[in-house]
Backbone as numpy.savetxt, mean C-alpha at the origin, in Angstrom:
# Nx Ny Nz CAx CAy CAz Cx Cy Cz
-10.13 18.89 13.83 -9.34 17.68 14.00 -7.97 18.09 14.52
-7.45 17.10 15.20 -6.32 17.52 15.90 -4.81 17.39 14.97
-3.75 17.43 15.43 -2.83 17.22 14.74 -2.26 16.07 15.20
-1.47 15.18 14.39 -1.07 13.91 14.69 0.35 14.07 15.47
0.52 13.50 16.48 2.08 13.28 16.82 3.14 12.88 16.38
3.16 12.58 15.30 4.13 11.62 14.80 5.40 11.63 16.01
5.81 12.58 16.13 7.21 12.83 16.90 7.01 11.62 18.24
5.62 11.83 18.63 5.87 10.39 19.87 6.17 9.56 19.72
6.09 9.22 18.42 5.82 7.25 17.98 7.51 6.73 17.25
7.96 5.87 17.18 9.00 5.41 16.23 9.05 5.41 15.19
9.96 5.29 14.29 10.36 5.59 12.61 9.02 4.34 12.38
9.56 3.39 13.20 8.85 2.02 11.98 7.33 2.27 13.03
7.00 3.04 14.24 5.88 2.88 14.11 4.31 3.38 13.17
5.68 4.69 12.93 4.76 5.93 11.73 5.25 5.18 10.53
5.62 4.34 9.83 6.13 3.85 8.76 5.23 2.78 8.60
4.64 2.30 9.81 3.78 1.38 9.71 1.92 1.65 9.50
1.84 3.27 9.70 0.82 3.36 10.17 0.54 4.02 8.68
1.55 4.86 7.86 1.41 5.42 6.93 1.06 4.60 5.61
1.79 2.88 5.80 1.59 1.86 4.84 0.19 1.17 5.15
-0.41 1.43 6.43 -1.65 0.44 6.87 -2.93 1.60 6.20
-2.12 3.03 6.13 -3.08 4.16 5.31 -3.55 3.75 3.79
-2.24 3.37 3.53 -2.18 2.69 1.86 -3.06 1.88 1.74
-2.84 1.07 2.23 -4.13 -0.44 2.07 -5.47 -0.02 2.79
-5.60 0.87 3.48 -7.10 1.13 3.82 -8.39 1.33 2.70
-7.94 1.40 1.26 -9.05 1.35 0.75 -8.85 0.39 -0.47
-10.39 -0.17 -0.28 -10.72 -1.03 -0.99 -9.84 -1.47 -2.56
-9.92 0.01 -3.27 -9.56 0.34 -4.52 -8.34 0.59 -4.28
-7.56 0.81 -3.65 -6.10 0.67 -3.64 -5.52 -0.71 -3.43
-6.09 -1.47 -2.64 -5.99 -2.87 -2.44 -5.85 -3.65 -3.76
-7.55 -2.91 -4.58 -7.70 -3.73 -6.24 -6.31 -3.47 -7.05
-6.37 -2.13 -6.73 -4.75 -1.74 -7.64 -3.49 -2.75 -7.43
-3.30 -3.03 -5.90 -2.10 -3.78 -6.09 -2.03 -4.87 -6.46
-3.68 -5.31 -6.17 -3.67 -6.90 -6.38 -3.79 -7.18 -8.08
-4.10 -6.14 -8.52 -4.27 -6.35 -9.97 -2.66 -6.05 -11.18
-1.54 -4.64 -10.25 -0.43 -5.35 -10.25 0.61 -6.10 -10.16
-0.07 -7.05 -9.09 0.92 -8.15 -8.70 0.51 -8.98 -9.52
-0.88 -9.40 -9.99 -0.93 -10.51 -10.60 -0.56 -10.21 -12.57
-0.55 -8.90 -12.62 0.00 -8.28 -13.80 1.72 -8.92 -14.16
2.15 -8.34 -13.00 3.74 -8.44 -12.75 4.63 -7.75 -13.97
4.02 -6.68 -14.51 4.27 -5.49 -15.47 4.16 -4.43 -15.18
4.42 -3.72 -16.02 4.17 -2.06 -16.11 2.86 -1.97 -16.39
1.81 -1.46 -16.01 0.51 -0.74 -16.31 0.38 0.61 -17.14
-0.74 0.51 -17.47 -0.91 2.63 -17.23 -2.50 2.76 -17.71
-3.39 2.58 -18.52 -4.79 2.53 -19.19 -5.63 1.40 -18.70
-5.19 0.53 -18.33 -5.71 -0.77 -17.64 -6.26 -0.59 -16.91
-6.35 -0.01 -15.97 -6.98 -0.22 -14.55 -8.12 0.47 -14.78
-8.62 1.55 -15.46 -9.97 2.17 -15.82 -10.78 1.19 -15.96
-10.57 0.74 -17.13 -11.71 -0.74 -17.88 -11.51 -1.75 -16.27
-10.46 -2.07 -16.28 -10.79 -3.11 -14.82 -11.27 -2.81 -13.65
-11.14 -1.84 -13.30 -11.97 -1.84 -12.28 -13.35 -1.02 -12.11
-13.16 -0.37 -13.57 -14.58 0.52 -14.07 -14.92 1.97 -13.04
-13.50 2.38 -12.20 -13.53 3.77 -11.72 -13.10 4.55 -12.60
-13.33 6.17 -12.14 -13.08 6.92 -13.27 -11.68 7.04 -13.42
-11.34 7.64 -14.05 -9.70 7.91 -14.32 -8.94 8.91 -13.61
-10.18 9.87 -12.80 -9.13 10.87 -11.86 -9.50 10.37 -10.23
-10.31 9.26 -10.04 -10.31 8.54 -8.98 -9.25 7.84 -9.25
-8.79 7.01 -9.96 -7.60 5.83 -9.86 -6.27 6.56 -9.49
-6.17 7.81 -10.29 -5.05 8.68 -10.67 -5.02 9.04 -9.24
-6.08 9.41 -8.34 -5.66 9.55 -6.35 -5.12 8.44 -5.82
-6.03 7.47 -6.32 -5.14 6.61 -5.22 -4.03 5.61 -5.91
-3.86 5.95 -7.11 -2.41 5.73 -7.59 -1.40 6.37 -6.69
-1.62 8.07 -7.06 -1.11 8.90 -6.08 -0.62 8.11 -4.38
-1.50 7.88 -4.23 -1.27 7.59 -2.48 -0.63 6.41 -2.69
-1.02 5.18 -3.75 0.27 4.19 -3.22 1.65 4.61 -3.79
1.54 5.38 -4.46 3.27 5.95 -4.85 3.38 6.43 -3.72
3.44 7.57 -3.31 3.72 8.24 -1.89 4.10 7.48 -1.04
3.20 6.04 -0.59 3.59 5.55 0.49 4.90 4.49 -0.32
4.99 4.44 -1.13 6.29 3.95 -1.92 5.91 2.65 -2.62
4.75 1.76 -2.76 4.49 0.76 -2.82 4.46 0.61 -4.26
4.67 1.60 -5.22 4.68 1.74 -6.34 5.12 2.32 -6.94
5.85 2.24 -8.33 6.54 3.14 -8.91 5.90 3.46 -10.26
6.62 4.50 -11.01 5.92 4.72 -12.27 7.36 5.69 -12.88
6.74 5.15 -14.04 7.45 5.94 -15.23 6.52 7.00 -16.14
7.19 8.19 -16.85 6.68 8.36 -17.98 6.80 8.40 -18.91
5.91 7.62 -19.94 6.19 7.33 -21.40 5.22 8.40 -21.98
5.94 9.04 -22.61 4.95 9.83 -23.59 4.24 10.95 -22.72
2.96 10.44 -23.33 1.83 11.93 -22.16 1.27 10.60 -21.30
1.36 9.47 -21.17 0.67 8.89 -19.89 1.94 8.24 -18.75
1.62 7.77 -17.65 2.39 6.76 -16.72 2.67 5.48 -16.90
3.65 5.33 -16.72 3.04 3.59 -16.40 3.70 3.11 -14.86
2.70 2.21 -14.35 3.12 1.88 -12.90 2.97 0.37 -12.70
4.15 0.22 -11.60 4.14 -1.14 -11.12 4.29 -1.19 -10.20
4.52 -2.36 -9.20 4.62 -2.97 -8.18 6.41 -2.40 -7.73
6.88 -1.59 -6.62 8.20 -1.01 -6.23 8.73 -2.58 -5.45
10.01 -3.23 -6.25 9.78 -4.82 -5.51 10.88 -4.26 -4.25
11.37 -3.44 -4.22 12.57 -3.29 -3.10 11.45 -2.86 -1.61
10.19 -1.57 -1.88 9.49 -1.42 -0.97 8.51 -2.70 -0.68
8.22 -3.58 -1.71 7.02 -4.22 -1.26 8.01 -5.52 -0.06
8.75 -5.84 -0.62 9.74 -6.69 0.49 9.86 -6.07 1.69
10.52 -4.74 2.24 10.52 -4.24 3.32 9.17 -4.30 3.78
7.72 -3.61 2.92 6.77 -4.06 3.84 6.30 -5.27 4.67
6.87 -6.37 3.64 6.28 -7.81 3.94 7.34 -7.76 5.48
8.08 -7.73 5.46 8.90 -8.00 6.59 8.36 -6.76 7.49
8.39 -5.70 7.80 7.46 -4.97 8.85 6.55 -5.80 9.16
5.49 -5.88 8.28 4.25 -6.28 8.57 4.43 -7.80 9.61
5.36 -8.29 8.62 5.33 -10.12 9.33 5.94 -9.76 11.09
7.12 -8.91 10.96 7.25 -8.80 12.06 6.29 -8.57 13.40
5.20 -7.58 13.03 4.48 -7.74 13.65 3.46 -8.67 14.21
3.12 -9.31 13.08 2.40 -10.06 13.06 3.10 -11.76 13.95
3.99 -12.07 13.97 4.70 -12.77 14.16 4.68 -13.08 15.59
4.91 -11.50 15.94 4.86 -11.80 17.54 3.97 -12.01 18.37
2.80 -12.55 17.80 1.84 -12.46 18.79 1.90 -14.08 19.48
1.92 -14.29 20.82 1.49 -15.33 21.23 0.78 -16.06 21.76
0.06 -16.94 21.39 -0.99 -17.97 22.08 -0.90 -17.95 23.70
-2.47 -17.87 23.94 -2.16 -17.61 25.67 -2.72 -19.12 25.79
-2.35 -19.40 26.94 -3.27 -20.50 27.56 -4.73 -20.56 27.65
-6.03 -21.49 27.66 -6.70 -21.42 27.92 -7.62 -20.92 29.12
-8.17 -19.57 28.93 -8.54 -19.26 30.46 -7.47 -17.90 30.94
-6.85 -17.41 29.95 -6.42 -15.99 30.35 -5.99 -15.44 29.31
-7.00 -15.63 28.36 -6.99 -14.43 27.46 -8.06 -13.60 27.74
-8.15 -12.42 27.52 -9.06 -11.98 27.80 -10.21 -12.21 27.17
C-alpha cells in the first residue's frame, strides 16, 4: 500500500478525511449515538449495549478520541468518556459547510 499525501491536500481537507475515518464504522457511529443520547460520562455501558467485547470497544473508543470526538477521564482503574462538545461543534460546521454547497442544477445538465 502506498503512502498517503497528506502534504497535497489542505488542513481542513485532511481534517475532514481523518473525521469521515471516525464515522466509517458502524460501531463507532453506535458509540456516539449512544453518547449523545446519554449526554454523560460513560465507561462499563457500552459492553452490555452494544454486546461487543470490551477490547473491541476499547479500539474504537481509541479512534474516536484520536480523532477528538471524544474525551475521557480516569476514575480509578477504568475511563469514563463522553461526547468532546467544543470538537463535535467544529465538526458540525466542517461537515455543514460542505455539505451546504452543493447546488441544484437545472433539469437536463446534471449529469
Amino acid at each position: 500500500m502506498g503512502v498517503t499525501r497528506s502534504d497535497l491536500f489542505t488542513q481542513e481537507q485532511n481534517e475532514f478525511a481523518t473525521l469521515a475515518k471516525a464515522f466509517a464504522h458502524p460501531a463507532r457511529v453506535a458509540i456516539l449515538q449512544y453518547l449523545l443520547a446519554s449526554n454523560k460520562c460513560i465507561n462499563g455501558d457500552l459492553v452490555s449495549e452494544l454486546g461487543l467485547a470490551q477490547a473491541t470497544i476499547s479500539q474504537h473508543l481509541k479512534e474516536l478520541k484520536n480523532a477528538g470526538l471524544i474525551q475521557g477521564n480516569i476514575e480509578g482503574v477504568s475511563m469514563s468518556y463522553c461526547i468532546n462538545p467544543e470538537k463535535w461543534e467544529s465538526v458540525q460546521k466542517l461537515f455543514n459547510g460542505m455539505f451546504d454547497k452543493i447546488q441544484a442544477c437545472e433539469p437536463g445538465d446534471c449529469c
